[in-house]
N, C-alpha and C positions, 0 to 999 in steps of 0.2 A: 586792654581793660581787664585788670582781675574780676573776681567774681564778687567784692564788696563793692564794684564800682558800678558795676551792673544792675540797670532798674529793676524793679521789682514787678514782677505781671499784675497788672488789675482786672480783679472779676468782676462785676455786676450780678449780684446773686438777687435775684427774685421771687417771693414767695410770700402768701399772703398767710402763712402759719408760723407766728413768731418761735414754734420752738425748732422748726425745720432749719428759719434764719440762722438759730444760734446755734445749734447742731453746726452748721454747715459751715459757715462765717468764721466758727472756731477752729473746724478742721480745714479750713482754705489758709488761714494764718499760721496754723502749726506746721504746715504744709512749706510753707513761706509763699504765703500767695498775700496781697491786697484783697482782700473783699469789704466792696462795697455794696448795703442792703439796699433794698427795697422793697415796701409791705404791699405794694400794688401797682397793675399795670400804667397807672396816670403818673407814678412817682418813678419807675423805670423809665419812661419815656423822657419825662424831666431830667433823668440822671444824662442817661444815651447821649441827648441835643447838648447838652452844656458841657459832660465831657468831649464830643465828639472836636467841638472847638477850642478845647485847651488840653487836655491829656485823656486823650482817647482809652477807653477798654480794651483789653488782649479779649477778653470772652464775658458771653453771659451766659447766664446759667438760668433759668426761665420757665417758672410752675406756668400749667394751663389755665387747670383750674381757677380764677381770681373772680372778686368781684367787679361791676361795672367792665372795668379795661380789661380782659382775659389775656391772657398770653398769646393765641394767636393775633389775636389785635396788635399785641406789641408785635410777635415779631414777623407780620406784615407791614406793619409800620416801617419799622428798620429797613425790610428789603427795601418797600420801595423809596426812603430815604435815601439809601445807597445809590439803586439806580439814576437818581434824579440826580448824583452828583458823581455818575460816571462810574462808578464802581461795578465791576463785572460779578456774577454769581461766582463762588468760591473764594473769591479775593475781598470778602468784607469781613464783618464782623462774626467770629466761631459762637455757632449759637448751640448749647446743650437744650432742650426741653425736659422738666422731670412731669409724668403723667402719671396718675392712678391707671389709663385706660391704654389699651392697647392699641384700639381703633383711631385714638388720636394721633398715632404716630406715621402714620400715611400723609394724612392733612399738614401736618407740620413738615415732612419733605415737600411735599408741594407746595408752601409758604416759604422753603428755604433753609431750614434747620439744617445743621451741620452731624446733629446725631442727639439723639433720646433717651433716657433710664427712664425705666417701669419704677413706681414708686410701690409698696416702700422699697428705696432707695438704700443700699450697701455703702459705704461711706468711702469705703475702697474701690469701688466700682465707679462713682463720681469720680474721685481723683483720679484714676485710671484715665478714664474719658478726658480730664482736662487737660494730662499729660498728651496724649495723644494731637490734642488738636495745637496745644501750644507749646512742646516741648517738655522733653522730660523734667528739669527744675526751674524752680520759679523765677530764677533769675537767669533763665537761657534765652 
């Protein structure tokens, strides 16, 4: 399989600040990445369960901060959808969290996060990270 025939990674970018979305959303495509939004943790969740049964996410990408549905919310949710469907810790879904706080980045390994950026967020520093969990190009 060359490299046009090769899928394309899908992210789940989450954030309740639409200009973070498009900051981001735009560098995840230039990138050659998939990014798909969501402005809140009810609408990340909706995303997750519907892709999870027809074309699953490579990663998400996951503000704490939100209203109602917070980020941890989501990604407790996930782990323990994972679990419940045999999925061992490390072998699910690559979760990024971006935080303002520092102290939230403990809580979020113990909920499962795969790894954290301190916001404000370096946009090369993100993709660095994405590489990292999902391979160096977007379509590896």
């Amino acid at each position: 399989m060359n490299d046009a025939e090769k899928p394309v990674k899908k992210i789940l970018l989450v954030d309740d600040e639409p200009q973070i979305i498009e900051l981001f959303s735009t560098l995840l495509r230039d990138a050659g990445y998939r990014a798909v939004t969501a402005g809140n943790g009810a609408e990340a969740l909706g995303l997750y369960l519907y892709a999870r049964l027809h074309e699953p996410f490579d990663l998400m990408v996951l503000d704490v901060s939100m209203p109602r549905i917070d980020g941890l919310q989501v990604l407790e949710t996930v782990r323990k959808d994972e679990a419940e469907r045999g999925i061992t810790f490390g072998n699910g879904l690559p979760i990024i969290v971006l935080t303002a706080y520092k102290s939230t980045c403990m809580k979020s390994f113990n909920l499962g996060c795969d790894d954290y950026v301190i916001k404000p967020v370096q946009p090369e520093t993100l993709l660095d990270k994405i590489r990292q969990k999902i391979g160096q190009s977007a379509t590896a």
